[in-house]
Backbone as CSV, one residue per row, in Angstrom:
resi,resn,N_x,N_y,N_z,CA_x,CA_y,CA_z,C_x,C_y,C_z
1,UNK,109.234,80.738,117.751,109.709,80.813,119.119,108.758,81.706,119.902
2,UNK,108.489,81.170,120.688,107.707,82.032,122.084,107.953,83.185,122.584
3,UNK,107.539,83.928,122.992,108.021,85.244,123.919,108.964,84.522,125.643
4,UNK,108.354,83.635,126.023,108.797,82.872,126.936,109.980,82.045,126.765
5,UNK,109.745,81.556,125.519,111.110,80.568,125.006,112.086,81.918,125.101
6,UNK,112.124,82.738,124.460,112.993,84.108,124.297,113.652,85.007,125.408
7,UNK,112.717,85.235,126.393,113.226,85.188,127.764,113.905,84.572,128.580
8,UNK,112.981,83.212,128.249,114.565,81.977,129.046,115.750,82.080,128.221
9,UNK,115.655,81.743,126.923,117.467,82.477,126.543,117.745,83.040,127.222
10,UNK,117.295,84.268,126.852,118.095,85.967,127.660,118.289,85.918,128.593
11,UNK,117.713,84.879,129.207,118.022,84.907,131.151,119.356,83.997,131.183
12,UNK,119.098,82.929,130.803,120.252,82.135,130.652,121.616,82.577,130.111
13,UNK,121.696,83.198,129.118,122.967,84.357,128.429,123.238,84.809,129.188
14,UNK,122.302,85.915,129.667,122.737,86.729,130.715,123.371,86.579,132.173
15,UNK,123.006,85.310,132.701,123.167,84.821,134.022,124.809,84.428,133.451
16,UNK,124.933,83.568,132.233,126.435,83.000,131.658,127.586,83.560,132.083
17,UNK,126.964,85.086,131.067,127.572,86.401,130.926,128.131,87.312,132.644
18,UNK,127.357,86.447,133.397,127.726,86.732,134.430,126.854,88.578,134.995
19,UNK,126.121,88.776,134.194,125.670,90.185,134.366,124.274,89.811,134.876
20,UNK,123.967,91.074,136.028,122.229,90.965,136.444,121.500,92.123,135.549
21,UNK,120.512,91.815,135.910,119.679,92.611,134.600,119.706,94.513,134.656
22,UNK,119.853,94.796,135.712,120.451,96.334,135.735,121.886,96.102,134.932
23,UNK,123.003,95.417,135.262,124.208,95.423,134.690,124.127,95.376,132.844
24,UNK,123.205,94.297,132.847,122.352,94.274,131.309,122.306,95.509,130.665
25,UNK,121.057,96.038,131.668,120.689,97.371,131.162,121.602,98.597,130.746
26,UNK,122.493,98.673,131.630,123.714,99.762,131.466,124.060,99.352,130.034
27,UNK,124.620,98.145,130.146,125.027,97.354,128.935,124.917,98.076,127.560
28,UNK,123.434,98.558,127.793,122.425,98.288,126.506,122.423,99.579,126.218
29,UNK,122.428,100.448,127.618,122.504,101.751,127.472,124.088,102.500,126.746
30,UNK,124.982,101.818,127.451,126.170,102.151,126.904,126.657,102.085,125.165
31,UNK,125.559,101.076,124.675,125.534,100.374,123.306,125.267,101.081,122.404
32,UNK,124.018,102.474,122.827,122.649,102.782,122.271,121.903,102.564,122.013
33,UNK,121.636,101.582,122.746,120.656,100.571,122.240,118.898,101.312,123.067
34,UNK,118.048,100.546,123.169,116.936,101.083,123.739,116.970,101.281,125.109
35,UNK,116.534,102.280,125.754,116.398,102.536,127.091,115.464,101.334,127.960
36,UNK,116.246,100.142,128.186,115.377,99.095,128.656,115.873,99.193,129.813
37,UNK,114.754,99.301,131.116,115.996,99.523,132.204,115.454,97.738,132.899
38,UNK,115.873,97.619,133.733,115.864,96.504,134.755,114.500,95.674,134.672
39,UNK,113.652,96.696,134.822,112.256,95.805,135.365,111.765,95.450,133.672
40,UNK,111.841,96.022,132.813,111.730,95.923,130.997,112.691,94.700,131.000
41,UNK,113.723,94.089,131.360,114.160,93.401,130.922,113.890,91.770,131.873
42,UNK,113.294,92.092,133.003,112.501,91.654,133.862,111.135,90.954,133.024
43,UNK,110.721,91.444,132.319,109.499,91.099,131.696,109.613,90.671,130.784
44,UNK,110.671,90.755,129.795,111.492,90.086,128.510,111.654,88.839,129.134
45,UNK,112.057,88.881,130.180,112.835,87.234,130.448,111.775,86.557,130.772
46,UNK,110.678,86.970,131.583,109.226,86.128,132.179,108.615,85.803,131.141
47,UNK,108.536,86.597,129.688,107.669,85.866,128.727,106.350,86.950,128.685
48,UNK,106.515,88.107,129.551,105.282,88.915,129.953,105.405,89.987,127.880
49,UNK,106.484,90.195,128.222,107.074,91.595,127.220,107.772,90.956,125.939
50,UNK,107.098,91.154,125.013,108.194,90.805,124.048,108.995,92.087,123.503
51,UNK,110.033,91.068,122.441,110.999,91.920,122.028,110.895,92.378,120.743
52,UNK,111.431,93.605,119.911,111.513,93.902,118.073,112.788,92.932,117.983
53,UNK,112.940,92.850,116.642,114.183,92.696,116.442,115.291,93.262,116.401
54,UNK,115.283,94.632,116.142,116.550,95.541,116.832,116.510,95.530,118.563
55,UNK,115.388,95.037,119.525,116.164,94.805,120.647,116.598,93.670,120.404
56,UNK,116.435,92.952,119.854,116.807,91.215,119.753,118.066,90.923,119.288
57,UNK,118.590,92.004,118.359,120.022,91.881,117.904,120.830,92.750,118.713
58,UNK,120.256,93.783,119.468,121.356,94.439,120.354,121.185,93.538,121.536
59,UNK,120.224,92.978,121.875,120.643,92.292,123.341,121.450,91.081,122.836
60,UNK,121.444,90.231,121.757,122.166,89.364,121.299,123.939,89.455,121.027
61,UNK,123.949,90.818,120.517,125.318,91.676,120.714,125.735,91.771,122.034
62,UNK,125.347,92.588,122.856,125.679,92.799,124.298,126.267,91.527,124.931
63,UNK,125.701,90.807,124.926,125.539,89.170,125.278,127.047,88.467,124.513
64,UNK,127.244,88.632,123.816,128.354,88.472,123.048,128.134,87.039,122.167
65,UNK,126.622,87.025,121.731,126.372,85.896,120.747,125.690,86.323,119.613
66,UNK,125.395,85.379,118.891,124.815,85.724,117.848,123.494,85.350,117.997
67,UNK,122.728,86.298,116.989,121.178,86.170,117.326,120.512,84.862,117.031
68,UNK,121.409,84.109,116.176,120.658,82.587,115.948,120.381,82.033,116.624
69,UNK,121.770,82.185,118.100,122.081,81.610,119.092,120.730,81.795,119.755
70,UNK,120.489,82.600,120.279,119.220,82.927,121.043,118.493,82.472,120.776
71,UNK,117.564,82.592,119.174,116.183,82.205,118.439,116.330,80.645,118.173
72,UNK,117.790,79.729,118.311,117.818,78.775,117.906,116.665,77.825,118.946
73,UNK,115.818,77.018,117.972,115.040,76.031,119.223,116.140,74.804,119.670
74,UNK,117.142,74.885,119.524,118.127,73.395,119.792,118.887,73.964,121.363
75,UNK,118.545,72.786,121.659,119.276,73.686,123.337,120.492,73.178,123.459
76,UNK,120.995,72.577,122.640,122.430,72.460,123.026,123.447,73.677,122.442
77,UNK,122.546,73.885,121.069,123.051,75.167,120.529,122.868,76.527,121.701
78,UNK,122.325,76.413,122.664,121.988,77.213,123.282,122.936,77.302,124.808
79,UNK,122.906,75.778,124.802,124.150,75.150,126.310,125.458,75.781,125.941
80,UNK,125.296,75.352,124.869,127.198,75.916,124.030,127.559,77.263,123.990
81,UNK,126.467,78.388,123.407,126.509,79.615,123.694,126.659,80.011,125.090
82,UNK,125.674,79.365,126.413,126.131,79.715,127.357,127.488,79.866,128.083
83,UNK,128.163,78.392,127.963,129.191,77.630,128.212,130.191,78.771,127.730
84,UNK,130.380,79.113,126.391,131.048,79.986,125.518,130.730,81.181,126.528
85,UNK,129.938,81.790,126.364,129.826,83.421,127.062,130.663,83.175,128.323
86,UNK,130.259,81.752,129.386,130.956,82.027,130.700,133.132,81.957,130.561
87,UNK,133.070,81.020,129.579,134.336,80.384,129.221,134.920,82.007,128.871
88,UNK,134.115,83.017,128.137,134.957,83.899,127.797,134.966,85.349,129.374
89,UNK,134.579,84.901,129.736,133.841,85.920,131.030,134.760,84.955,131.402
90,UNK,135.386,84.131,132.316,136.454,83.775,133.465,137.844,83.970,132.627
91,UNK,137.725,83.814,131.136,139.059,84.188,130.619,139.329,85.765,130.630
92,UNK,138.740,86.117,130.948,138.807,87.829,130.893,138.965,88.078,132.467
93,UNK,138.409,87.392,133.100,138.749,88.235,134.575,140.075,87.491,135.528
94,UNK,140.214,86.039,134.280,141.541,85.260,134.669,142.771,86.593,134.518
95,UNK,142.552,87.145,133.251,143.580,87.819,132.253,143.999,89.059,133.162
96,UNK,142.776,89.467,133.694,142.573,90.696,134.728,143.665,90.298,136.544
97,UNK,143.359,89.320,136.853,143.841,88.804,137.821,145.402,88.423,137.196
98,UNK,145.887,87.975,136.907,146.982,87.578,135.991,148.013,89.103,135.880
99,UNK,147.219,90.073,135.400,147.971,91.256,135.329,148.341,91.655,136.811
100,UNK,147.211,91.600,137.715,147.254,92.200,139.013,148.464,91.686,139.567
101,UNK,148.254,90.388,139.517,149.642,89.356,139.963,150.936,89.851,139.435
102,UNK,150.874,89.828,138.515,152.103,90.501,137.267,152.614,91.811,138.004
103,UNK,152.144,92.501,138.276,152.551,93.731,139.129,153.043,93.751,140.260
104,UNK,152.161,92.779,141.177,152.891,92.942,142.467,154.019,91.849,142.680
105,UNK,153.976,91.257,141.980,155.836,90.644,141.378,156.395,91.248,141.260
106,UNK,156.355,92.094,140.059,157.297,92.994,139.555,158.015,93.994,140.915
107,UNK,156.311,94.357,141.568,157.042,95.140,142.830,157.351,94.693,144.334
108,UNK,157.056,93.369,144.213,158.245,92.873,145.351,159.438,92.504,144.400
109,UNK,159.819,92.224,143.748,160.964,91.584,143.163,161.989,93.146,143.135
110,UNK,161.382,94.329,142.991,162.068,95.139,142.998,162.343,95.826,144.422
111,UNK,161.389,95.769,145.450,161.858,95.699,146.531,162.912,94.991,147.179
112,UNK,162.916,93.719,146.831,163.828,92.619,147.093,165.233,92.720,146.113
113,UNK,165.088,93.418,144.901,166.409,93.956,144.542,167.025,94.699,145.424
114,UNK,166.328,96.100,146.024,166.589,97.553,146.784,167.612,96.673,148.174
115,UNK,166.418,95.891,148.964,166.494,95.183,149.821,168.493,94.103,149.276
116,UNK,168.499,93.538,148.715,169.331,92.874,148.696,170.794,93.415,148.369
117,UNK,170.352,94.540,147.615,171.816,96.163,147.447,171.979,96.112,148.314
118,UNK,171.237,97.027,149.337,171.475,97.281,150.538,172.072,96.150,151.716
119,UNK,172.058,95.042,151.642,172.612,94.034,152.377,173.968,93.756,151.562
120,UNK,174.395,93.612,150.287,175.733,93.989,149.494,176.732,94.967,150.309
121,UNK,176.173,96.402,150.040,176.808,97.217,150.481,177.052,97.139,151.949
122,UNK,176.233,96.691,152.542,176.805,96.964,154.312,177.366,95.875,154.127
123,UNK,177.568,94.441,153.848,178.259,93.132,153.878,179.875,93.753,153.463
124,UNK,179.675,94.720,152.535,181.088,95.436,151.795,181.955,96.105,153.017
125,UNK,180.912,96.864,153.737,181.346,98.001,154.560,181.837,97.150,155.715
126,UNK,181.012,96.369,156.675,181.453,95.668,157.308,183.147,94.437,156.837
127,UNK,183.131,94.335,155.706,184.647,93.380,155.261,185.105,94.540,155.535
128,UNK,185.398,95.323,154.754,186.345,96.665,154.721,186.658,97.093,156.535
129,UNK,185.747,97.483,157.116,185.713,97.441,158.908,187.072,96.339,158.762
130,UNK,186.685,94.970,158.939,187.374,93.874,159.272,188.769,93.840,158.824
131,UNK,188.774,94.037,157.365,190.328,94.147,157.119,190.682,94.924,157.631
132,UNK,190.727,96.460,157.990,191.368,97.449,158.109,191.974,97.646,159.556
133,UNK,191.273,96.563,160.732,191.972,97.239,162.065,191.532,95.814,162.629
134,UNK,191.581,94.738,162.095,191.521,93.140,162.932,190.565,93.253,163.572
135,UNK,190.080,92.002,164.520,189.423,91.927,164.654,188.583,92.666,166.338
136,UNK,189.608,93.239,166.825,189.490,94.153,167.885,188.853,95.782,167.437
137,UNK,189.702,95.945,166.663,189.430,97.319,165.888,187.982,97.250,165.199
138,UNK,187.602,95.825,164.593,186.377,96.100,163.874,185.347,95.523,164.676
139,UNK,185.299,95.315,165.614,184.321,95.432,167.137,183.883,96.605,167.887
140,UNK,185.347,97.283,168.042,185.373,98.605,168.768,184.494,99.428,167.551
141,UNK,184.642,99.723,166.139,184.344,100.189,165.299,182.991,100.582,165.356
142,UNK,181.914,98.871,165.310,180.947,98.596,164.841,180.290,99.104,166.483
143,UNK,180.901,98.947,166.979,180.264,99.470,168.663,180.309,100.889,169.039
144,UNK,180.853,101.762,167.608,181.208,103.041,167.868,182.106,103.548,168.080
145,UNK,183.443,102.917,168.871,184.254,103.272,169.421,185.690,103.133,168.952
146,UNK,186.395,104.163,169.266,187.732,104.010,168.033,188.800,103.330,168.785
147,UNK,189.581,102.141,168.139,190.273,101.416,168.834,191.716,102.115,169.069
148,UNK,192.071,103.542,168.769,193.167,104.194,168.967,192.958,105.155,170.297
């Protein structure tokens, strides 16, 4: 495999993965992996820079494939890994969105409990008005004013 063939992977993974090549880099940094920052990984992907194989298996990690995946010359083996990285990248930010939703249900639905007590109890208060002094008395009442 080429230094160029190797780059277009990594570009392609990476683009899948949904990450730009600073985001990469953090990535890699967060990993322990080698201090490759942006423009290093810039040159990996052009075919300018090649890679060892411990960057080759940590950027293959990061990426969330396996290193065959990358070095494989079959590009469908390679379509599929992509496909896979993005499939798991929208299921994760589906899962993320999903929770968000999940919450603000939870907190209108509990507003709309508070909300619907509160229309109980005055619906209560107002019958009680009504029985207690007809329907003159619970006019004068609700208007403030005492019908005695």
């Amino acid at each position: 495999m080429t230094e160029q063939m190797f780059g277009s992977r990594l570009r392609e993974l990476r683009v899948a993965a949904g990450l730009t090549q600073v985001g990469l880099a953090e990535l890699l940094t967060e990993a322990g992996g080698p201090d490759l920052g942006h423009s290093a990984l810039a040159e990996i992907e052009r075919g300018v820079r090649g890679v060892g194989l411990g960057e080759a298996v940590l950027l293959a990690g990061v990426l969330g494939v396996a290193l065959a995946d990358v070095l494989a010359d079959d590009t469908e083996i390679t379509r599929t890994a992509v496909e896979l990285a993005r499939a798991e990248r929208d299921l994760a930010e589906a899962t993320v969105a999903a929770g968000v939703a999940q919450k603000r249900r939870d907190e209108l639905a509990a507003r709309f409990a508070a909300a619907d007590a509160g229309k109980v109890r005055d619906a209560a208060t107002m019958e009680r008005l009504r029985d207690d002094s007809g329907p003159a008395g619970f006019l004068a009442r609700v208007r403030g004013h005492d019908p005695s």
